[in-house]
C-alpha atoms as a printed R data frame, in Angstrom:
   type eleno elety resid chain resno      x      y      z
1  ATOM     1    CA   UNK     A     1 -5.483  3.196 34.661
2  ATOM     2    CA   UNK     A     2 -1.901  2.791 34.987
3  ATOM     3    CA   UNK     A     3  1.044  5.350 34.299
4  ATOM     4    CA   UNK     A     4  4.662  5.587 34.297
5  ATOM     5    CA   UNK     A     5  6.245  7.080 37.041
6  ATOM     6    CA   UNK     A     6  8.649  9.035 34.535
7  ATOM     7    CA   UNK     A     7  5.638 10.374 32.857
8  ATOM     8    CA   UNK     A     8  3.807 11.679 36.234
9  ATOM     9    CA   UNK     A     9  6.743 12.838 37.318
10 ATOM    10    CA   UNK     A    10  7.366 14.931 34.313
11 ATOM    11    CA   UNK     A    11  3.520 16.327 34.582
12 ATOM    12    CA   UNK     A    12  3.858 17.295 38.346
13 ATOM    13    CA   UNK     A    13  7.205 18.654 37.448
14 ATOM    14    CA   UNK     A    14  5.716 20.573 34.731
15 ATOM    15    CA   UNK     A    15  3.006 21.748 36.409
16 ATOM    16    CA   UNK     A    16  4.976 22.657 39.606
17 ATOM    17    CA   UNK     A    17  7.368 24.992 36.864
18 ATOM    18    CA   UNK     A    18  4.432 26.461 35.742
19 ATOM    19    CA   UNK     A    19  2.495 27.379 38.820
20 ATOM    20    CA   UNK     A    20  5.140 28.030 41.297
21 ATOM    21    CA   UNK     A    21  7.887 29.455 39.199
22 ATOM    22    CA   UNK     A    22 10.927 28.547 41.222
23 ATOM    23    CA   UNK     A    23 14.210 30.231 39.823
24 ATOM    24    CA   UNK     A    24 16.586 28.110 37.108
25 ATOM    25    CA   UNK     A    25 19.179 27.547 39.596
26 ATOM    26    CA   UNK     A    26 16.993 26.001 41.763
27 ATOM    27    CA   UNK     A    27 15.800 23.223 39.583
28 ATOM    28    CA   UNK     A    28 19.395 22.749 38.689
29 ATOM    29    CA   UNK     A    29 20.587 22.262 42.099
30 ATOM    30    CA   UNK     A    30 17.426 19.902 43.116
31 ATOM    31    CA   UNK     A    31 18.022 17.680 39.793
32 ATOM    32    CA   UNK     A    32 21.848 17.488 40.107
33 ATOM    33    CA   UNK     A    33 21.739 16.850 43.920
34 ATOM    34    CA   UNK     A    34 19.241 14.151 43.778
35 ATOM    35    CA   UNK     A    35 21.352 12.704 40.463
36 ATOM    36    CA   UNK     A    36 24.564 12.859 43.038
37 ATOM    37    CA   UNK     A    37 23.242 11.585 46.300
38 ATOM    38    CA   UNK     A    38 21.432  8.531 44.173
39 ATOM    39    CA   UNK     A    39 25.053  7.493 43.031
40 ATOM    40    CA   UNK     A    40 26.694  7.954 46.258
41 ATOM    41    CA   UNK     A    41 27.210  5.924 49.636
42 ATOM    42    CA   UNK     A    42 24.520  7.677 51.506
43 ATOM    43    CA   UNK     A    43 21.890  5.939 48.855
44 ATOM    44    CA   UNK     A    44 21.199  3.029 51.087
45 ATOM    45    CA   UNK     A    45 20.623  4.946 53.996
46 ATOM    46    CA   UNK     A    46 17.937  7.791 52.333
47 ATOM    47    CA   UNK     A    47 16.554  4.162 50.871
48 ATOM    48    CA   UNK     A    48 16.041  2.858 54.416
49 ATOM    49    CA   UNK     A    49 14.688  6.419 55.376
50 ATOM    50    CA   UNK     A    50 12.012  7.024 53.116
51 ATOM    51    CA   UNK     A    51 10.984  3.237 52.911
């Protein structure tokens, strides 16, 4: 069985929101940092890392 990553993600991501209950700003600051740093010059270098 195959699935798209964007649809796992959103389950774990659900899940993980409904379990854990991390605050709002949190998720905010995860989701915009991860948005920024993907855009930015340090994107090859995190792509070397966790490769």
């Amino acid at each position: 069985m195959q699935v798209p990553l964007w649809f796992a993600l959103l389950v774990v991501g659900y899940l993980g929101v409904k379990l854990i209950r991390p605050p709002a700003w949190l998720i905010a600051v995860l989701l915009l940092g991860g948005f920024l740093l993907a855009d930015s010059v340090l994107a090859p270098a995190i792509n070397a890392l966790v490769n």
